[in-house]
N, C-alpha and C positions, 0 to 999 in steps of 0.2 A: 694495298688492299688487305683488310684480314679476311681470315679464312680458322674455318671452326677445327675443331677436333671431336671424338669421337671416343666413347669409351668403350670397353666390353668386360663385363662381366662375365666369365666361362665356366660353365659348370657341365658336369658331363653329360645332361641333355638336352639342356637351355644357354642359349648366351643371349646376356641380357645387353642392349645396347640406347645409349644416352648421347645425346646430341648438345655442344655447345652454340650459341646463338653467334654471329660473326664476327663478336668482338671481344668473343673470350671471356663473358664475365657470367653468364648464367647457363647451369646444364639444364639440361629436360629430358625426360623419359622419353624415349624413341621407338624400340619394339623390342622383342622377345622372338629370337630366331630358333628352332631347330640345330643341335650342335653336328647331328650326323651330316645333310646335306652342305651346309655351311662349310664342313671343312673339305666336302667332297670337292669341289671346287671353288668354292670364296667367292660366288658371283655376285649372291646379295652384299656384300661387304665392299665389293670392288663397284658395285652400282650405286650406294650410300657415299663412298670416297668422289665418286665421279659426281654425282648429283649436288654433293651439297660443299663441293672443293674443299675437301678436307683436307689440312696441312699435317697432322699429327693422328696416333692411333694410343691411346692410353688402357692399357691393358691390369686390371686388377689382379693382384699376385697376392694369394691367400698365404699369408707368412704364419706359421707357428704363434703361440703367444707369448713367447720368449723371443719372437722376429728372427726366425731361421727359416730357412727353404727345406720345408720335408716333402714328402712324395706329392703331396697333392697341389702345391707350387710347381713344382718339377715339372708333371702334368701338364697346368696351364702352359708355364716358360714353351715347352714341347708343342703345343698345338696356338702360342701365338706364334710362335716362328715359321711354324707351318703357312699361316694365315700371312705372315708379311712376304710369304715368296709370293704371294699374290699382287703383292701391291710396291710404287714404289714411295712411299713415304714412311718417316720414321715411327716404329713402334718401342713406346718406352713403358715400364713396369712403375707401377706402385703398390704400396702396400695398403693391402684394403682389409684386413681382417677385424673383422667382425661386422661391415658393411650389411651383408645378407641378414643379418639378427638387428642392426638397426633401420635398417628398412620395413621388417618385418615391425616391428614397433611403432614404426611415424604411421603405417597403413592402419594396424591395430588401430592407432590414437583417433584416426580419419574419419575410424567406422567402416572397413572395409571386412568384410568376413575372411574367414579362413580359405575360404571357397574361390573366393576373387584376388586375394594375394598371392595363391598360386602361379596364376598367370602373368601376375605383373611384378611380382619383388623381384624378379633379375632383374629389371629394365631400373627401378626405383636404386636397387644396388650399384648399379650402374651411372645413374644419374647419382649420385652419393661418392661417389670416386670419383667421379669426374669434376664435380664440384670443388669436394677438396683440392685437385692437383689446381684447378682455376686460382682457386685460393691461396696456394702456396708462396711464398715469394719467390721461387726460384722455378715457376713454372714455364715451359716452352717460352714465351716472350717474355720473362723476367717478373711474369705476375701482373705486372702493370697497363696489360692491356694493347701497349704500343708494338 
């Protein structure tokens, strides 16, 4: 049976989270959590894992543009490991940088205002990582779906 995965966008007030369909080939914007409560105990994250039998947890890791880990990867790395003592399923890192600035653009393109992408570019950032790792050929089940 497949089973979805999950991404998070973490930013230090917002984690934006995007939902794959159960066969692994399409993400979707999912919600925009609070980062303080969230990490206070990880209950909405452990209730999404459990609801929607999530196999994997895909965490976006904001890399330099030279693709190094400076302080604000560090950051993320640091509070998703936090988040996987919650849970028992693997959490794996990708590189999402510049995600948040292209989301902001496909919304811009939509017609959404400045007003209304507040709210929702972590979740779209999110769905935008997590699509790529779907995409990738080397992704959790090989890419391929099976």
């Amino acid at each position: 049976m497949a089973s979805r995965i999950i991404a998070l966008d973490i930013g230090e007030k917002r984690v934006g989270v995007a939902l794959s369909d159960p066969d692994r080939r399409v993400a979707t914007p999912h919600a925009v959590w609070d980062a303080a409560p969230l990490l206070a105990n990880g209950r909405d994250l452990v209730r999404l894992v459990e609801e929607y039998e999530v196999a994997e947890v895909v965490v976006g890791l904001p890399l330099t543009l030279e693709g190094t880990e400076g302080p604000q990867a560090r950051r993320v790395r640091q509070v998703a490991e936090r988040l996987a003592g919650f849970l028992r399923i693997p959490v794996r890192f990708v590189d999402e940088r510049l995600t948040s600035r292209e989301a902001a653009m496909r919304m811009r393109e939509a017609g959404f205002s400045e007003r209304r992408q507040r709210g929702m570019k972590d979740m779209v950032a999110a769905a935008l990582i997590l699509q790529a790792y779907l995409d990738a050929p080397m992704s959790g089940d090989g890419g391929d779906g099976s």
